[in-house]
N, CA, C and O atoms as CSV, one atom per row, in Angstrom:
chain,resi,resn,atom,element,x,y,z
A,1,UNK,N,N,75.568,92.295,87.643
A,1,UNK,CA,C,75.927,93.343,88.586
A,1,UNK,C,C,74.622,93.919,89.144
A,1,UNK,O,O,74.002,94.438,88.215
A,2,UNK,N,N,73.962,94.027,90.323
A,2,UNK,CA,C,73.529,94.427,91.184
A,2,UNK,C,C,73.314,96.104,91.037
A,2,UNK,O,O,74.166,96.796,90.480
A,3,UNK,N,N,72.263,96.580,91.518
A,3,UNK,CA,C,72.563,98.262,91.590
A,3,UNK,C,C,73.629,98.640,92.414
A,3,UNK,O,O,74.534,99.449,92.207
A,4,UNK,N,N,73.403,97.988,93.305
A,4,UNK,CA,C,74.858,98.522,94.547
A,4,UNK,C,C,75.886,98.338,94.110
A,4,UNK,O,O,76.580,99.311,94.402
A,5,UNK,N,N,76.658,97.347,93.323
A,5,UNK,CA,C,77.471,97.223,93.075
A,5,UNK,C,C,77.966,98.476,91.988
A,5,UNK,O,O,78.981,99.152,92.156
A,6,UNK,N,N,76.919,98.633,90.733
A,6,UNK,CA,C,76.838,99.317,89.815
A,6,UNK,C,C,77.412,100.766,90.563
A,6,UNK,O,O,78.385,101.418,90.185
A,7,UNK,N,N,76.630,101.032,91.585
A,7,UNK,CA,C,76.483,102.187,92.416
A,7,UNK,C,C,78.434,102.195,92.750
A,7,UNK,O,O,78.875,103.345,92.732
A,8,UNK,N,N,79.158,101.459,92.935
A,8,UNK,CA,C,79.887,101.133,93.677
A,8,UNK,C,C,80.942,101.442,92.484
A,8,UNK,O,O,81.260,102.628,92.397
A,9,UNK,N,N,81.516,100.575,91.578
A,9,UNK,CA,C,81.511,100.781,90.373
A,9,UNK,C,C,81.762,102.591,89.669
A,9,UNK,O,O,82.779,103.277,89.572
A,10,UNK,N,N,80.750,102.774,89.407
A,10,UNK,CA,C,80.351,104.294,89.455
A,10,UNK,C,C,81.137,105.393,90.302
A,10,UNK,O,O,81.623,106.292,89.616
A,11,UNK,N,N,81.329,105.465,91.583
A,11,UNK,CA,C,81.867,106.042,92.526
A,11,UNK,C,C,83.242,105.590,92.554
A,11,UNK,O,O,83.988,106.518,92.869
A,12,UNK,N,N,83.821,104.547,92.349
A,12,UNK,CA,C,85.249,104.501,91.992
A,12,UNK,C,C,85.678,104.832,90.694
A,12,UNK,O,O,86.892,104.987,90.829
A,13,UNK,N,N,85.377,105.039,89.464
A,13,UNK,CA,C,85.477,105.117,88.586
A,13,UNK,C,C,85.613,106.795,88.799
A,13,UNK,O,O,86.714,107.332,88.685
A,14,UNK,N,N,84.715,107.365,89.033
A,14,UNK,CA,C,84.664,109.311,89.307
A,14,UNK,C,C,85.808,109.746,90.241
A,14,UNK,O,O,86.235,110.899,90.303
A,15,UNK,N,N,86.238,108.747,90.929
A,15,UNK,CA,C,87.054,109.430,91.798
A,15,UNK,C,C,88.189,109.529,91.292
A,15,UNK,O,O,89.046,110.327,91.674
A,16,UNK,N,N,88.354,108.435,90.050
A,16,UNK,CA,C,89.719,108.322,89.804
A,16,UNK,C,C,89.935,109.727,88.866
A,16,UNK,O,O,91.018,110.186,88.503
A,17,UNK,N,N,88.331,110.371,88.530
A,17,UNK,CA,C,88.862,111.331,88.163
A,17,UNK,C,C,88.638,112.717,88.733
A,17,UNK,O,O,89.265,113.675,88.281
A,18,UNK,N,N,87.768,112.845,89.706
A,18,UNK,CA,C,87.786,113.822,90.589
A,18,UNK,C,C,87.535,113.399,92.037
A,18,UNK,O,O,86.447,113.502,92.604
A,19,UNK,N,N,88.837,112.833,92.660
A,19,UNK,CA,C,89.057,112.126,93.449
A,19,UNK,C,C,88.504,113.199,94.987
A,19,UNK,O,O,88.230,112.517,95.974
A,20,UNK,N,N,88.400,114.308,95.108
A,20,UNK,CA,C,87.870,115.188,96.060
A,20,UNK,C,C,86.374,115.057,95.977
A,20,UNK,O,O,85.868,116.137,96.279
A,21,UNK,N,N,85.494,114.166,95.689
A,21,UNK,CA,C,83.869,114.387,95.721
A,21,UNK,C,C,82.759,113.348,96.626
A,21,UNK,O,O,81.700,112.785,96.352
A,22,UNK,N,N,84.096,113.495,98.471
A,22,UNK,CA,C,82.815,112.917,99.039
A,22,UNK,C,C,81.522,113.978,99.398
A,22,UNK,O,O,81.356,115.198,99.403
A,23,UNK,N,N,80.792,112.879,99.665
A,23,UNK,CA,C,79.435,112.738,99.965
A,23,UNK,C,C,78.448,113.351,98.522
A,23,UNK,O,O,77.359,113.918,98.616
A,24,UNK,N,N,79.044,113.104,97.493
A,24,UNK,CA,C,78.432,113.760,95.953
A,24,UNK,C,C,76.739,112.808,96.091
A,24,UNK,O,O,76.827,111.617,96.388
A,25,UNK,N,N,75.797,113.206,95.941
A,25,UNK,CA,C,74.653,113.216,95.542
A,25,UNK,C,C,74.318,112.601,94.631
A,25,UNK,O,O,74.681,113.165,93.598
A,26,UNK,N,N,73.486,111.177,94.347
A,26,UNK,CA,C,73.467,110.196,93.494
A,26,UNK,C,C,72.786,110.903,92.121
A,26,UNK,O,O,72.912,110.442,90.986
A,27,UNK,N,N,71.905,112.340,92.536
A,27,UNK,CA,C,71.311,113.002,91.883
A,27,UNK,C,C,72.277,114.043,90.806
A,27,UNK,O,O,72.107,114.392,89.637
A,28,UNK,N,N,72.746,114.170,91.252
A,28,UNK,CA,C,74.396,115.596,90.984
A,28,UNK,C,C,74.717,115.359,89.235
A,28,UNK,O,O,75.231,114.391,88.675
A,29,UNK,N,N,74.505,115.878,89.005
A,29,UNK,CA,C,74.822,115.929,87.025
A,29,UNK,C,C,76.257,115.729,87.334
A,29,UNK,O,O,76.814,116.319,88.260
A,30,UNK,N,N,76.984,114.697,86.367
A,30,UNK,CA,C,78.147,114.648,86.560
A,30,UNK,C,C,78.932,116.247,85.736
A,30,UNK,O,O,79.750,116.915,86.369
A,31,UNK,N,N,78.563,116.573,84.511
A,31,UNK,CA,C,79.410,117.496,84.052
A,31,UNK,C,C,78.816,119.080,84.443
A,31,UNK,O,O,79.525,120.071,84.620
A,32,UNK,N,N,77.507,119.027,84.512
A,32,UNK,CA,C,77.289,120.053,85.229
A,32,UNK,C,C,77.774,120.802,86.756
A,32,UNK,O,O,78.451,121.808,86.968
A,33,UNK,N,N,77.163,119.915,87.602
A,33,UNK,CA,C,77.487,120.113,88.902
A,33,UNK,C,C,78.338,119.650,89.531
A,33,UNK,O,O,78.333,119.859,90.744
A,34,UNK,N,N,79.341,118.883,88.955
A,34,UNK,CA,C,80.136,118.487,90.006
A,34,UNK,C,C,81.347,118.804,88.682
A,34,UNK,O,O,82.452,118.329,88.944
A,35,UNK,N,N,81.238,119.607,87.201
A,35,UNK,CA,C,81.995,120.640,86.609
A,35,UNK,C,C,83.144,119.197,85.967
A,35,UNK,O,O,84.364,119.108,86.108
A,36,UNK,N,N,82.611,118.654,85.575
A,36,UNK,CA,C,83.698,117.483,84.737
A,36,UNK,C,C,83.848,117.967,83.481
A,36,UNK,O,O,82.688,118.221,83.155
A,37,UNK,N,N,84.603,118.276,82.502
A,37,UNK,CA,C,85.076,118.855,81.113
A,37,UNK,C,C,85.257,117.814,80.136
A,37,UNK,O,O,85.614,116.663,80.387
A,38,UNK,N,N,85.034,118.213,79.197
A,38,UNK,CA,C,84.925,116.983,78.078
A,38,UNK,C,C,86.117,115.803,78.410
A,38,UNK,O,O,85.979,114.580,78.401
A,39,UNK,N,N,87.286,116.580,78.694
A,39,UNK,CA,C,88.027,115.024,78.896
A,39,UNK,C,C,87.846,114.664,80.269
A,39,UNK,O,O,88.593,113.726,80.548
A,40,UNK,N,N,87.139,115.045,81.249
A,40,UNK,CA,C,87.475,114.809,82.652
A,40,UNK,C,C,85.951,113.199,82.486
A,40,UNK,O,O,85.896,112.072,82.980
A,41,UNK,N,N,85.177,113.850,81.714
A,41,UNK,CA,C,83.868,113.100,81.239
A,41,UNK,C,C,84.460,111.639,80.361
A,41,UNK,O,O,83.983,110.508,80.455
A,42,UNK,N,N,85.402,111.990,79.675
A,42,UNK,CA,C,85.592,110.927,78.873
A,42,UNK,C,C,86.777,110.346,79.980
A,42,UNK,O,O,86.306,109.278,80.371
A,43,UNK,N,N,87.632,110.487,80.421
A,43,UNK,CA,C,88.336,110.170,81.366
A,43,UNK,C,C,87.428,109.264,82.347
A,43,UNK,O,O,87.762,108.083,82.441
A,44,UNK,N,N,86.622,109.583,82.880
A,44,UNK,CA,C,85.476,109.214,83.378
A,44,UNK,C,C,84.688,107.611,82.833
A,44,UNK,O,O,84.521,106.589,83.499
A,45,UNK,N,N,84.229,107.960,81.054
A,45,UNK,CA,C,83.861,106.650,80.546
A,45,UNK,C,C,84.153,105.888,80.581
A,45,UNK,O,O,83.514,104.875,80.866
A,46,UNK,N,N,85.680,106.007,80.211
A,46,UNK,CA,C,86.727,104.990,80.165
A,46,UNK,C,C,87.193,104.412,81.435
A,46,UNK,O,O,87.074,103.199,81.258
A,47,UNK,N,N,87.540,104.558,82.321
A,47,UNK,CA,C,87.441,104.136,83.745
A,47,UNK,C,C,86.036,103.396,84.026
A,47,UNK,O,O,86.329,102.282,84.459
A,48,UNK,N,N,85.157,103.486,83.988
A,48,UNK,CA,C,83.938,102.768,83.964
A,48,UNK,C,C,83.791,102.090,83.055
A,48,UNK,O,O,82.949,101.233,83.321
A,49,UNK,N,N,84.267,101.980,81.828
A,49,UNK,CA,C,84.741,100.657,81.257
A,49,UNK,C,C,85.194,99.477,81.687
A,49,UNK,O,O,84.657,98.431,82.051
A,50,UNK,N,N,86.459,99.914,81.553
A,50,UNK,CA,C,87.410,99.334,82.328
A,50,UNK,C,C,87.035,98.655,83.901
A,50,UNK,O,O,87.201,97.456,84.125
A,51,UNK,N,N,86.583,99.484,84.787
A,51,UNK,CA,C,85.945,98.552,85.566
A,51,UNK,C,C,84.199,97.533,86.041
A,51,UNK,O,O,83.478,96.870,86.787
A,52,UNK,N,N,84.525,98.246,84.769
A,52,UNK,CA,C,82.537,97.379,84.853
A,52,UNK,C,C,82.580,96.092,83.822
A,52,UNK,O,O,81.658,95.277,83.865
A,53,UNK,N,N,83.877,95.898,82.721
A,53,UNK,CA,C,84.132,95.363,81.796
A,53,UNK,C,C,83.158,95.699,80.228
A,53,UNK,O,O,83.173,95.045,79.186
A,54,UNK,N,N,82.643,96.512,80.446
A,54,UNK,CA,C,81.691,96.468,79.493
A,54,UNK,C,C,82.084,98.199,78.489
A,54,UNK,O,O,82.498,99.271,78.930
A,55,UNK,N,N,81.661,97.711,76.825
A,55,UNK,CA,C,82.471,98.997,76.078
A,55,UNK,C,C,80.473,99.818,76.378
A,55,UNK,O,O,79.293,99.473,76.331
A,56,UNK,N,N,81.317,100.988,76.660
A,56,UNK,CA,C,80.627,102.366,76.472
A,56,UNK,C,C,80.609,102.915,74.755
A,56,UNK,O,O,81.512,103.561,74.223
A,57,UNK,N,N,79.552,102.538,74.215
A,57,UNK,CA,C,79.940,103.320,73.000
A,57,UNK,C,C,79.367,105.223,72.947
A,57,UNK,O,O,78.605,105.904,73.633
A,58,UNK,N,N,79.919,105.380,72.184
A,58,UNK,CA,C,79.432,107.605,72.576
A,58,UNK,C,C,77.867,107.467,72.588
A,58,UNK,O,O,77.262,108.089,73.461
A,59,UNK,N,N,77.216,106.763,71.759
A,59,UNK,CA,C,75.976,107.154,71.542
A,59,UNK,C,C,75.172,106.538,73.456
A,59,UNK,O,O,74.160,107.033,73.953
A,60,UNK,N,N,75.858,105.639,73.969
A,60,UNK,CA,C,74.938,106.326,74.946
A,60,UNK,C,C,75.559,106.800,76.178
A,60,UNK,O,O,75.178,106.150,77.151
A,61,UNK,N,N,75.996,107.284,76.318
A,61,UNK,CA,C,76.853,109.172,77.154
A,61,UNK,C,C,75.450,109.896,77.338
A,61,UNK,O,O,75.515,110.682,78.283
A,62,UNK,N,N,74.209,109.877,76.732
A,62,UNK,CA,C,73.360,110.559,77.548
A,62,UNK,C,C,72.809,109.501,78.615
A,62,UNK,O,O,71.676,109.756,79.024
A,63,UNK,N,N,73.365,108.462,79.083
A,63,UNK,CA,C,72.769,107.709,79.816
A,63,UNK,C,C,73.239,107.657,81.184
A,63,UNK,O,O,72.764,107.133,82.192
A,64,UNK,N,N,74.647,108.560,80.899
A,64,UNK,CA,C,75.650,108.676,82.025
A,64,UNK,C,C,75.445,110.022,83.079
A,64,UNK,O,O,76.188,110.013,84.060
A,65,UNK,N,N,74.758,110.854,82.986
A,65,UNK,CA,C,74.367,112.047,83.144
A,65,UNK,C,C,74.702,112.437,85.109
A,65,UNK,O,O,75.186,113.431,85.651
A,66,UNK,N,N,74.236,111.287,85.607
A,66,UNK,CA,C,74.402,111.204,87.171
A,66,UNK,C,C,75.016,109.883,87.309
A,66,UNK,O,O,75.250,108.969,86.518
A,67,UNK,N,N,75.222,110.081,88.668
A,67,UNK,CA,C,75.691,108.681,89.682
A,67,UNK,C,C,74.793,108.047,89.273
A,67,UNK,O,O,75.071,107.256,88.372
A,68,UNK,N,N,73.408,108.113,89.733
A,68,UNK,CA,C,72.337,107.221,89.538
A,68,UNK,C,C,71.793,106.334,88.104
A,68,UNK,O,O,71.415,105.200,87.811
A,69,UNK,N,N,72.025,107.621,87.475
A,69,UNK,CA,C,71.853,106.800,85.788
A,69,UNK,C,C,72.634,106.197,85.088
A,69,UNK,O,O,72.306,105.505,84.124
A,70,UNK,N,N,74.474,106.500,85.734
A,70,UNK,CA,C,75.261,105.957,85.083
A,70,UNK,C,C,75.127,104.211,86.180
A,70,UNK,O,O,75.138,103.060,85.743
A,71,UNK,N,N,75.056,104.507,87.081
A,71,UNK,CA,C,74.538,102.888,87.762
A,71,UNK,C,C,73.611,101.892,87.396
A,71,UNK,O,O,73.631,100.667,87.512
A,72,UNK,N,N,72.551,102.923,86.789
A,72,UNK,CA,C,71.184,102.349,86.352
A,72,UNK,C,C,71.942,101.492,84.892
A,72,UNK,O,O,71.872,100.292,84.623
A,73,UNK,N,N,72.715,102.692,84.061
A,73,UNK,CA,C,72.588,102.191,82.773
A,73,UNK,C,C,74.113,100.381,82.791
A,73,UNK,O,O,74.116,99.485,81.947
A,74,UNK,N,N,75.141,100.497,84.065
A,74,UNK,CA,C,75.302,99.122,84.136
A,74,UNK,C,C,74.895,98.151,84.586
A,74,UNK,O,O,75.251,97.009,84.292
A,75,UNK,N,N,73.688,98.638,85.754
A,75,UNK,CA,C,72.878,97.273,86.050
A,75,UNK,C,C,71.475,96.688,84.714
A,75,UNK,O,O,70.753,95.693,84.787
A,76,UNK,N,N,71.524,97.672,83.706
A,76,UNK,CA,C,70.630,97.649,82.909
A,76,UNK,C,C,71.595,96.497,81.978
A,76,UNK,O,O,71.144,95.400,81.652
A,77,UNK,N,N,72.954,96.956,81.636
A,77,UNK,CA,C,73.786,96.462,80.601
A,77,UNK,C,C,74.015,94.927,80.722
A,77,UNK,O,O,73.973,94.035,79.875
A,78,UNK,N,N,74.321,94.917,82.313
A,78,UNK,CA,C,74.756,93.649,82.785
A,78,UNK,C,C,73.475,92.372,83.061
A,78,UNK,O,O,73.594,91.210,83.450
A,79,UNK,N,N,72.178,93.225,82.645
A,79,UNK,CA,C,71.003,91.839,82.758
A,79,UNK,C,C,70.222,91.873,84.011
A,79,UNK,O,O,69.236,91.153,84.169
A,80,UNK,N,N,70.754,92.900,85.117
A,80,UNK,CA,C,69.951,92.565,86.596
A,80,UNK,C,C,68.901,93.697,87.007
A,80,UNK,O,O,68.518,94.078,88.113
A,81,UNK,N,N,68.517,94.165,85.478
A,81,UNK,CA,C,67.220,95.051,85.964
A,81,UNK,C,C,67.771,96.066,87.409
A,81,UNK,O,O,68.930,96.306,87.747
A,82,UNK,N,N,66.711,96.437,87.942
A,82,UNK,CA,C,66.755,97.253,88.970
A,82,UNK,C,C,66.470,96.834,90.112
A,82,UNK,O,O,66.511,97.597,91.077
């Protein structure tokens, strides 16, 4: 998977759970700033599971923090660097 794709990935996955967040900022803390709650976050993982195919285990949830890092950390997972 590609960053763009990752990127892509990422942004469908959030919407499914806060489906109101165009033009969100690749920068934007997901639970901070754009206010996701422990299950809206885990709601969140799991959907990006599910479509990236790959298991999220808890320990790395600090990797998910933004758009950008949660993209980074499946183009990292999937082998295609940056």
């Amino acid at each position: 998977m590609n960053a763009q794709q990752a990127h892509d990935v990422v942004t469908r996955a959030l919407r499914e759970v806060a489906p109101d967040l165009d033009g969100v900022d690749g920068k934007a803390r997901l639970r901070e700033d754009l206010d996701l709650d422990s299950l809206d976050f885990l709601s969140f993982v799991e959907q990006l599971g599910e479509r990236s195919g790959i298991r999220i285990e808890e320990d790395d949830y600090p990797a998910l923090t933004t758009v950008d890092s949660a993209a980074g950390y499946l183009t990292a997972r999937t082998g295609q660097g940056r």
